[in-house]
Steps between C-alpha positions, in 0.01 A plus 500: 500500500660419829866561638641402864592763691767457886219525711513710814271558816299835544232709357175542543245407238411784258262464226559718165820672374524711199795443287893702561456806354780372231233294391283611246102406665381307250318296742385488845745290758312314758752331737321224686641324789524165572526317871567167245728641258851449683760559203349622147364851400323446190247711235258510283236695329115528584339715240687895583635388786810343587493202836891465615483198773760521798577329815334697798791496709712697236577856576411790348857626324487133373148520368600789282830358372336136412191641380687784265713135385197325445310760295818519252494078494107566372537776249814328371262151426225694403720751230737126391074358450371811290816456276398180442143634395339489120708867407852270544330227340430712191798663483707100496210388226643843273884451622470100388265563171817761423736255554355165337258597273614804364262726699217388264244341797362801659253399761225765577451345911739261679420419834537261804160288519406281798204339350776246276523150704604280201652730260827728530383738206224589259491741255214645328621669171190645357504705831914532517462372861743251655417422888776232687424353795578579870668167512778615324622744773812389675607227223810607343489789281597302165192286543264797549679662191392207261163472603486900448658462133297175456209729497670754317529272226154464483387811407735438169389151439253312628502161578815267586637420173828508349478874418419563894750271641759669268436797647614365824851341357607869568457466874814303606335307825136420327549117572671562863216716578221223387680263679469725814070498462484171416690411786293735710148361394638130514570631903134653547376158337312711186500211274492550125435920537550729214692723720538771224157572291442714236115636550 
């Protein structure tokens, strides 16, 4: 998380600065200074502590004002990322079962999974668990919405015959959305892939 600051000459170096006292202390600032760093102030977390990067010659007024900027830039990626976390995931798996499947598929778990390199989905419907992968983050949200009713659809049928892919008719961009992974694999070179498995 990095922003670019007007620099300007003049301050001495100083080592750790606790947070405005608008700021709720959540973490520990340290403000390191940097002979090398000429423009960008930038952030990131080490364990409880928060390291904020800036230009040594900046001064001290402009410390606080770009450091105060770049904390908000980091809690506003880190608040947009745990939105994006398993609880909103669940939440879009009951909202879409609602909408296209008459609320009947009621996962017990549905989670992001990292450990998914040649499959968006799986479901595992003796357990009521549906896990998508990690690759699906930043693709358009009608493509992650089929694979997530894909697997929906699996805990009411099993298998991909006619009675499953009916259940899919309802979702007006199923073939759009296929299109979109099989486009995607064809790019990654994942030849012949059953991108969606049922376990």
């Amino acid at each position: 998380m990095s922003v670019e600051p007007t620099s300007r000459a003049g301050a001495p170096q100083r080592g750790t600065s606790s947070p405005p006292p608008s700021r709720p202390a959540a973490h520990e600032v340290e403000v390191r200074r940097s002979a090398r760093r000429r423009k960008t102030v930038s952030a990131y977390r080490e364990g409880d502590r928060t390291i904020v990067l800036v230009p040594a010659r900046m001064s001290e007024a402009e410390e606080q004002r770009w450091v105060e900027a770049v904390l908000d830039k980091l809690a506003a990626k880190e608040s947009r990322r745990a939105r994006g976390g398993d609880a909103e995931l669940a939440e879009r798996a009951e909202r879409l079962s609602a909408q296209y499947l008459g609320g009947r598929a009621r996962p017990d778990s549905v989670r992001w999974v990292t450990n998914q390199n040649t499959r968006w989905g799986s479901c595992t419907p003796a357990e009521g668990s549906i896990r998508l992968s990690h690759r699906l983050r930043g693709m358009p949200d009608y493509v992650v919405d089929y694979v997530l009713l894909h697997e929906l659809a699996h805990l009411l049928v099993p298998g991909h015959g006619p009675a499953f892919w009916e259940l899919l008719t309802a979702y007006p961009r199923t073939e759009r959305a296929r299109g979109y992974l099989e486009g995607v694999a064809a790019a990654q070179y994942i030849p012949n892939t059953p991108h969606i498995q049922q376990e």
